[in-house]
C-alpha positions as CSV (number, residue, x, y, z in Angstrom):
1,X,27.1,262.5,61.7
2,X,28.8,265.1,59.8
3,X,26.7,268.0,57.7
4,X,28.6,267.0,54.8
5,X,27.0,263.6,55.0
6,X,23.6,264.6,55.7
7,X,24.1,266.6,52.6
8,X,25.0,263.6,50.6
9,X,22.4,261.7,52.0
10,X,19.6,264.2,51.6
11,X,20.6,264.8,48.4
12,X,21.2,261.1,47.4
13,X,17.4,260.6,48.6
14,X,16.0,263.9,46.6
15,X,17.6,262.3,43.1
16,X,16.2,259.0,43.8
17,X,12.5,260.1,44.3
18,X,13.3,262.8,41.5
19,X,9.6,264.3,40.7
20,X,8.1,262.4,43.7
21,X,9.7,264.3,46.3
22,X,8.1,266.6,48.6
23,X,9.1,269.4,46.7
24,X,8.8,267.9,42.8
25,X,12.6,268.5,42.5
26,X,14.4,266.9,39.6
27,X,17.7,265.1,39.4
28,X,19.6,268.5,38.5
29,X,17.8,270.6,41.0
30,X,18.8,267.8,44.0
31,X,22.2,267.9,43.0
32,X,22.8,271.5,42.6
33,X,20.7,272.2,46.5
34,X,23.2,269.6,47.6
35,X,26.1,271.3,45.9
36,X,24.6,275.1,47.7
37,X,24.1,273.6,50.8
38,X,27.9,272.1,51.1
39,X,28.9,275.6,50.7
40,X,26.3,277.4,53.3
41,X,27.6,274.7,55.9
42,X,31.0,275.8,55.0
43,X,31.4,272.0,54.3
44,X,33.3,273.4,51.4
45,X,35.1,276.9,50.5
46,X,33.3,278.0,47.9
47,X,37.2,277.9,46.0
48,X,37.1,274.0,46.4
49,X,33.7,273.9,45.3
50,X,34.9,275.7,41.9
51,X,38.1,273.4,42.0
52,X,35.6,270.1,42.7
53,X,33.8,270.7,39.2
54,X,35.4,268.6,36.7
55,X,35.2,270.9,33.9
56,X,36.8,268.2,31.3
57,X,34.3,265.6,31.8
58,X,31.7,268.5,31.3
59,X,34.1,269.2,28.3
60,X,33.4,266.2,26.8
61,X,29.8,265.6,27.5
62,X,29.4,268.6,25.6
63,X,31.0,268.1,22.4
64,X,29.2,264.9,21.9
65,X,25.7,266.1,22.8
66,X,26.2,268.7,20.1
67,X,27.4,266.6,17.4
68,X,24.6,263.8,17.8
69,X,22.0,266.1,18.6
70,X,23.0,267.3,14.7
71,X,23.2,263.7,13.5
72,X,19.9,263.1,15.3
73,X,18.4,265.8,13.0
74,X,20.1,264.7,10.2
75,X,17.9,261.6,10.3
76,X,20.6,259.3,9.4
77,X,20.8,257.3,12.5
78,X,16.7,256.4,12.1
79,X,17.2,256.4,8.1
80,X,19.8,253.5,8.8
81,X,18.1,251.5,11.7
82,X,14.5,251.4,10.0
83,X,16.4,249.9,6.8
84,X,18.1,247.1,8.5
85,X,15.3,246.4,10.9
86,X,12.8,246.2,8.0
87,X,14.5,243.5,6.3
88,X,14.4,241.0,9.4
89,X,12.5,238.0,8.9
90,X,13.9,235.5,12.0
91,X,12.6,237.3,15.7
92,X,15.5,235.5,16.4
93,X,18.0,237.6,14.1
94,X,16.0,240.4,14.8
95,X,16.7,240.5,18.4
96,X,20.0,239.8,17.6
97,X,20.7,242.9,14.9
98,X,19.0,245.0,18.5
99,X,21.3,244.0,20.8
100,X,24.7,244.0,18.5
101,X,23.6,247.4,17.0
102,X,22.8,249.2,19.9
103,X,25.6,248.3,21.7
104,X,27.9,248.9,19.4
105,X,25.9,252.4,18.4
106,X,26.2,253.0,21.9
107,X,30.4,252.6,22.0
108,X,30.3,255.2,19.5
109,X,27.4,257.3,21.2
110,X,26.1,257.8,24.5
111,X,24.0,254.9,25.1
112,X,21.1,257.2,26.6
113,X,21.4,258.4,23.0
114,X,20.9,255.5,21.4
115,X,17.7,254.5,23.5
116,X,16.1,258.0,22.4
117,X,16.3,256.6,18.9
118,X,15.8,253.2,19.2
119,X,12.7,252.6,21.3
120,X,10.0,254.4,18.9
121,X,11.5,252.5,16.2
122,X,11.4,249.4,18.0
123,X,7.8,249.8,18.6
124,X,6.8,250.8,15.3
125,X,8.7,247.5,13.9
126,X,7.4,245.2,16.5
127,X,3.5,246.9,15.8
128,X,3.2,246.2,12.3
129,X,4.9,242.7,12.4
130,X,3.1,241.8,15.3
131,X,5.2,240.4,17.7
132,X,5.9,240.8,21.5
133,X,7.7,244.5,22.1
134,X,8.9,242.9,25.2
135,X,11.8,241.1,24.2
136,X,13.5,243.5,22.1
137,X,13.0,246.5,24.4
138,X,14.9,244.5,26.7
139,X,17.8,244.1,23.9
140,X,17.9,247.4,23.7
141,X,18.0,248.9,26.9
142,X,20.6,246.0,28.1
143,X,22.3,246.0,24.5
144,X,22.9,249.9,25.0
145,X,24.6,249.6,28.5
146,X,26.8,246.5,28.0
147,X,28.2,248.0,24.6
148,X,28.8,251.3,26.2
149,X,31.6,249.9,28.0
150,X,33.4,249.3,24.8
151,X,35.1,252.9,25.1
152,X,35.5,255.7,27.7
153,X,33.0,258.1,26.0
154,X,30.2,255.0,25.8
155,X,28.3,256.3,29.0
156,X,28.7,259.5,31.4
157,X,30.8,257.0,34.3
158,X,33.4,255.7,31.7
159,X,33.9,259.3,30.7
160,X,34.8,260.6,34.2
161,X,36.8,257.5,34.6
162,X,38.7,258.8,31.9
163,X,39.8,261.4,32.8
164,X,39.9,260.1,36.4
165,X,42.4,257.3,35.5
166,X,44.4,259.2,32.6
167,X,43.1,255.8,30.1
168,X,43.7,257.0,27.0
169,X,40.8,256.2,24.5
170,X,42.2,253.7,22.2
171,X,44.3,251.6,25.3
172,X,40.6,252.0,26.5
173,X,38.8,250.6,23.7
174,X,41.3,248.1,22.7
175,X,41.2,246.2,26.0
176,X,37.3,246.7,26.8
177,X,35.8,246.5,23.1
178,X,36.2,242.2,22.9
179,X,35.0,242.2,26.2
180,X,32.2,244.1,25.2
181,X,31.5,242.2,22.1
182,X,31.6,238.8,24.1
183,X,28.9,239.8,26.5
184,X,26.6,241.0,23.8
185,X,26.4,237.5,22.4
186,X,25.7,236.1,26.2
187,X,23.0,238.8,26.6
188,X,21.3,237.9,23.0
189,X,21.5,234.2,24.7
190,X,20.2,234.7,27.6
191,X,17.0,236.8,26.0
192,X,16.8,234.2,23.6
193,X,16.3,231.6,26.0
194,X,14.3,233.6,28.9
195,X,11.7,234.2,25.2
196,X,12.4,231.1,23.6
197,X,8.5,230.6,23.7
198,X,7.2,234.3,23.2
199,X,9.7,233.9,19.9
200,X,8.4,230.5,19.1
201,X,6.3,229.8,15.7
202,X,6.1,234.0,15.0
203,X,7.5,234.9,11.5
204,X,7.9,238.1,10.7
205,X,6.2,239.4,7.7
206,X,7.5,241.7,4.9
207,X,6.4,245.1,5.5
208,X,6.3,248.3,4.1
209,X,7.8,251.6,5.0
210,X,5.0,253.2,6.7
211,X,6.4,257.0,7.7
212,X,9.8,256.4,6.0
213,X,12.1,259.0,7.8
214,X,13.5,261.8,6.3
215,X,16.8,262.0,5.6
216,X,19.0,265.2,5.0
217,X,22.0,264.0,3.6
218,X,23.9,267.2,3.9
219,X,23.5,267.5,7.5
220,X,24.5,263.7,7.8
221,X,27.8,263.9,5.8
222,X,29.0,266.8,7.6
223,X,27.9,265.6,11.3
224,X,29.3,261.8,10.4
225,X,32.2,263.7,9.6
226,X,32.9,265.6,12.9
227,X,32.0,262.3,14.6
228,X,34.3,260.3,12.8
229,X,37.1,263.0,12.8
230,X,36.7,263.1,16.2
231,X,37.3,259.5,17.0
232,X,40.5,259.8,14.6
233,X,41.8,262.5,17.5
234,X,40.6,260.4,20.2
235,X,42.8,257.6,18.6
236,X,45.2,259.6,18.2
237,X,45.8,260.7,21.5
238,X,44.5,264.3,21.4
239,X,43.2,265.8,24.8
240,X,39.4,264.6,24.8
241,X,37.7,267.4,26.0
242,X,39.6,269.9,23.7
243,X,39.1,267.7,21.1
244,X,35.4,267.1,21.9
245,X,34.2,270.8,22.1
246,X,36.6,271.6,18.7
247,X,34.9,269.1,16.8
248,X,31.2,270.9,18.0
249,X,32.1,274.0,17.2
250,X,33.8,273.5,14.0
251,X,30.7,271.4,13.1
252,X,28.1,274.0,13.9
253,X,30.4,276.9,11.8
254,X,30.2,274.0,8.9
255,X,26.7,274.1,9.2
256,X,26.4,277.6,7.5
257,X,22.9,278.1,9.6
258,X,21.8,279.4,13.2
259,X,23.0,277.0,16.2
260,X,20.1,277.6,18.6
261,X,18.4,274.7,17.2
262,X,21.4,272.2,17.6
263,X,22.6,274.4,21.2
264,X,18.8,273.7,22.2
265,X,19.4,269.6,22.0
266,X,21.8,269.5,24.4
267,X,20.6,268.0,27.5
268,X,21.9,271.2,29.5
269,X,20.0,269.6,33.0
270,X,22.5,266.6,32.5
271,X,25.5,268.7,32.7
272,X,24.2,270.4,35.8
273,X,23.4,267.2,37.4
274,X,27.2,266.9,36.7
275,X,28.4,269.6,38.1
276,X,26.3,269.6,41.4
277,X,27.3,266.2,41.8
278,X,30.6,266.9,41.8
279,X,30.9,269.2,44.5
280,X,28.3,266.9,46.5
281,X,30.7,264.2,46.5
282,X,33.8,265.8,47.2
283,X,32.5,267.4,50.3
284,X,31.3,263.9,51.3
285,X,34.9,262.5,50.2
286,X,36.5,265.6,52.8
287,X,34.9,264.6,55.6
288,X,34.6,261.2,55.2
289,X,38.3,260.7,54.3
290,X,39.6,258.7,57.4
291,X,36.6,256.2,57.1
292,X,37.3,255.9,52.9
293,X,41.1,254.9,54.1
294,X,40.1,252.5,56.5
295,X,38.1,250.8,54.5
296,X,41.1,250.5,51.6
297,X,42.9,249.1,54.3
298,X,40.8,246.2,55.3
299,X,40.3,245.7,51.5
300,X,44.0,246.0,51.2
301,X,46.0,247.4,48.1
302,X,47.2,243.9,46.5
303,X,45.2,242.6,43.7
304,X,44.4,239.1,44.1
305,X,41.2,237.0,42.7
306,X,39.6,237.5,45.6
307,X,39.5,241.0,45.9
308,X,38.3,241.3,42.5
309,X,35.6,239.0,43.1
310,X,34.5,241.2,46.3
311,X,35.5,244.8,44.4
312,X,32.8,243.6,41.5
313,X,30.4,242.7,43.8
314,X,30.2,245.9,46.2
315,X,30.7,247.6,42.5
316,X,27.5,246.5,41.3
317,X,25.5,246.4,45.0
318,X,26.7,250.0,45.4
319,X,26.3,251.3,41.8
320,X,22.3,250.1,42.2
321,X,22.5,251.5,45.9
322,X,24.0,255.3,45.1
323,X,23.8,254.7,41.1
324,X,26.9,254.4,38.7
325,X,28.1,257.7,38.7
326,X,28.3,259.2,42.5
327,X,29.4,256.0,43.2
328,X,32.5,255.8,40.4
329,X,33.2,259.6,41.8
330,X,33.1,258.3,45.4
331,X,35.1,254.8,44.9
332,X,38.0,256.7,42.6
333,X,39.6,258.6,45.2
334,X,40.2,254.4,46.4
335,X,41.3,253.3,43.7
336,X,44.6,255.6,42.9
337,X,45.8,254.3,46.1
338,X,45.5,250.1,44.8
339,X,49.1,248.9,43.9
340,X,47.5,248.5,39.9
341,X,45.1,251.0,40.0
342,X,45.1,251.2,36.1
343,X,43.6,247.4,36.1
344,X,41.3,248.7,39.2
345,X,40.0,251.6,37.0
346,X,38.6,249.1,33.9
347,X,37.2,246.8,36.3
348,X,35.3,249.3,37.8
349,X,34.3,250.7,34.4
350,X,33.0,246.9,33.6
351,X,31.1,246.2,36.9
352,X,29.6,249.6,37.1
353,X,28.3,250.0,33.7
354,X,27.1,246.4,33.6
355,X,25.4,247.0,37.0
356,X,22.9,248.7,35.2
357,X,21.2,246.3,33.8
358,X,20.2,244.8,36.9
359,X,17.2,246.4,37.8
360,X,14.8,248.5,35.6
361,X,16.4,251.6,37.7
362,X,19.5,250.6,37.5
363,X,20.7,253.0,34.5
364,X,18.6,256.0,32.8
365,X,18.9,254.3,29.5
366,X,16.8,251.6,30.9
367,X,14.1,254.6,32.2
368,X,14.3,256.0,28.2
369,X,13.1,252.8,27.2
370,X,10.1,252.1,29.7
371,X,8.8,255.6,29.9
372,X,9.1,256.0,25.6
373,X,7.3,252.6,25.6
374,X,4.3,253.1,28.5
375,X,2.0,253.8,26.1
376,X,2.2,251.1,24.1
377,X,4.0,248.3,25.5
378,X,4.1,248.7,29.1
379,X,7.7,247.4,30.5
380,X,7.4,246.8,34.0
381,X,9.7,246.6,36.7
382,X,9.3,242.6,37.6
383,X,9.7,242.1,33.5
384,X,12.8,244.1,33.5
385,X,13.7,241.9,36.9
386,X,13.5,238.6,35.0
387,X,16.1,239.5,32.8
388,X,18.0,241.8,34.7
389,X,19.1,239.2,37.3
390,X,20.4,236.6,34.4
391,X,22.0,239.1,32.0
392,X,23.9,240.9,34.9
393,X,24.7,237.8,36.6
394,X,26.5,235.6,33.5
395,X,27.9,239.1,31.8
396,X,29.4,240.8,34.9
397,X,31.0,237.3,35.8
398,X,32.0,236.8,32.0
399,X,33.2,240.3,31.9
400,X,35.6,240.2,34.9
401,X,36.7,236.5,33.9
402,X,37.8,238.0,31.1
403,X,39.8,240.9,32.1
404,X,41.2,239.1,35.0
405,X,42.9,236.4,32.2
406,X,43.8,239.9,30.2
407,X,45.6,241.0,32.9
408,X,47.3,237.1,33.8
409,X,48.2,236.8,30.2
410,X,49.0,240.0,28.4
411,X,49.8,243.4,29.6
412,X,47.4,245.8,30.8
């Protein structure tokens, strides 16, 4: 076996057992060891380990991190939630109003974002109306992942398929957005039926306000409009990751105070997790080249039903396997070689991103959720199971049904 798969494999093991590993190592820490150790095996020069790192993505994972970590202090994205939720009577219409709003949050945030702000609020609504927390963490955590596949900078896997594919973001979001809308309604069903008789006979008081959240309207208009200024570029063609890290900047020079506090929010152990993956994968892509092109060759490069059918299934077996985003860097240098690789790339978006859902691992949004809920309602892995199997199942098959009659009937 090659070093440079060992490497991948050691490291591959190190992120899945994260702090349970011998050494207590992190996901960032795994990946950046695996990313050193490709270059002291000489696996990689330490030149195509610089060239490996794909310094747009990181581009873009910046810009938004700064923006919504100034949103998020702005309080406007709580202020808004706890107002809607609040006015829910129907557990029914709540869980609804979850799983629409976080998805469609999440198209225009990260959806690990939206699961930060979403699961205290969810528990402090669910407390004082006294229902089952259950169901609507669920909503969340699933809401979040399926309506992050609405647009290319929805989740961290869609965003390197960006840039991976050259999908522009409004081609993007014009063909993924009514798929994306679609399967939110199937999910909402499905959790409505799976808690048909948790939801039963409860009514939903009116409450009060208790700890209404601050908001600093300032701060909100200016960050809302960076955000929104730079979707307009996005739609408008404009390079995403220049556009991305303007739109920061220019928002933290607007903010007329010191940046530490807004620098400090960005999630700087994600972007290394980036980068060492990068260079992970790419020295197992090197040496594992001849293997990667037979296996496009008993696939084939023609795009027929059936290959779709067996490309979403080893897309959602593999993205649980290796998780979405090695295996979206691993499976694209495959896909440029398909004879409608552009077709390829949203299908693999779809699959990948709605692979998540499957298991309670399956996506870190879903870890947000159950680890900002432990304390008070516990959501275990067999509870995540029972829905995960049902949501993935009827939403990935809706999803690609979909698309597949996109790309039959109009032009993709």
């Amino acid at each position: 076996m090659h070093p440079a798969t060992l490497i991948f494999i050691l490291t591959y093991a190190l992120i899945s057992l994260g702090e349970n590993s011998p050494r207590k190592l992190d996901r960032p820490t795994a990946a950046l060891l695996g990313a050193v150790l490709m270059v002291m095996t000489g696996a990689l020069t330490r030149a195509e380990a610089v060239s490996a790192l794909d310094l747009s993505t990181i581009a873009v994972l910046f810009g938004l991190m700064v923006i919504l970590a100034v949103l998020k202090q702005s309080g406007l994205p709580t202020y808004v939630a706890n107002k809607a939720l609040h006015r829910c009577r129907n557990p029914h219409v709540l869980l609804a109003l979850v799983v629409l709003a976080s998805g469609v949050a999440s198209a225009i945030m990260l959806n690990d974002t939206v699961c930060l702000l979403g699961t205290p609020l969810l528990l402090e609504i669910t407390s004082q109306a006294g229902i089952p927390a259950t169901p609507f963490l669920l909503g969340l955590a699933t809401g979040a992942n399926i309506g992050s596949v609405m647009t290319i900078t929805g989740n961290p896997q869609n965003i390197i398929i960006g840039h991976m594919s050259g999908w522009g973001w409004a081609p993007f979001a014009l063909r993924m957005a009514p798929i994306g809308l679609i399967c939110l309604v199937i999910d909402w069903c499905v959790l409505s039926l799976l808690y048909r008789r948790a939801l039963a006979h409860v009514e939903i008081q009116s409450q009060e306000d208790h700890g209404k959240p601050v908001l600093h309207r300032r701060t909100a208009v200016k960050s809302m409009s960076a955000l929104l200024c730079l979707i307009g570029a996005f739609f408008a063609g404009f390079s995403m990751d220049f556009a991305a890290v303007a739109a920061a900047i220019l928002l933290l020079v607007w903010l007329n105070r010191p940046p530490r506090e807004s620098l400090s929010a960005v999630d700087w152990s994600l972007l290394l997790f980036f980068s060492g993956l990068f260079v992970v994968v790419e020295g197992f892509v090197r040496e594992n080249r001849e293997l990667l092109d037979q296996a496009i060759r008993s696939y084939g490069t023609e795009i027929g039903l059936g290959n779709v059918v067996h490309i979403s299934v080893a897309s959602v077996i593999g993205s649980n396997l290796f998780s979405n985003v090695p295996f979206v860097l691993i499976v694209g240098h495959w896909v440029r070689q398909m004879n409608d690789p552009q077709f390829v790339w949203l299908l693999l978006a779809l699959t990948s991103t709605f692979a998540g859902n499957l298991t309670l691992f399956g996506s870190v949004a879903n870890v947000i959720v159950a680890q900002g809920a432990q304390r008070q309602a516990p959501l275990k892995f067999v509870d995540f199971l029972k829905a995960g199997i049902p949501v993935t199942v009827t939403t990935t098959a809706a999803g690609v049904l979909l698309l597949w009659l996109f790309r039959s009937f109009l032009v993709l």
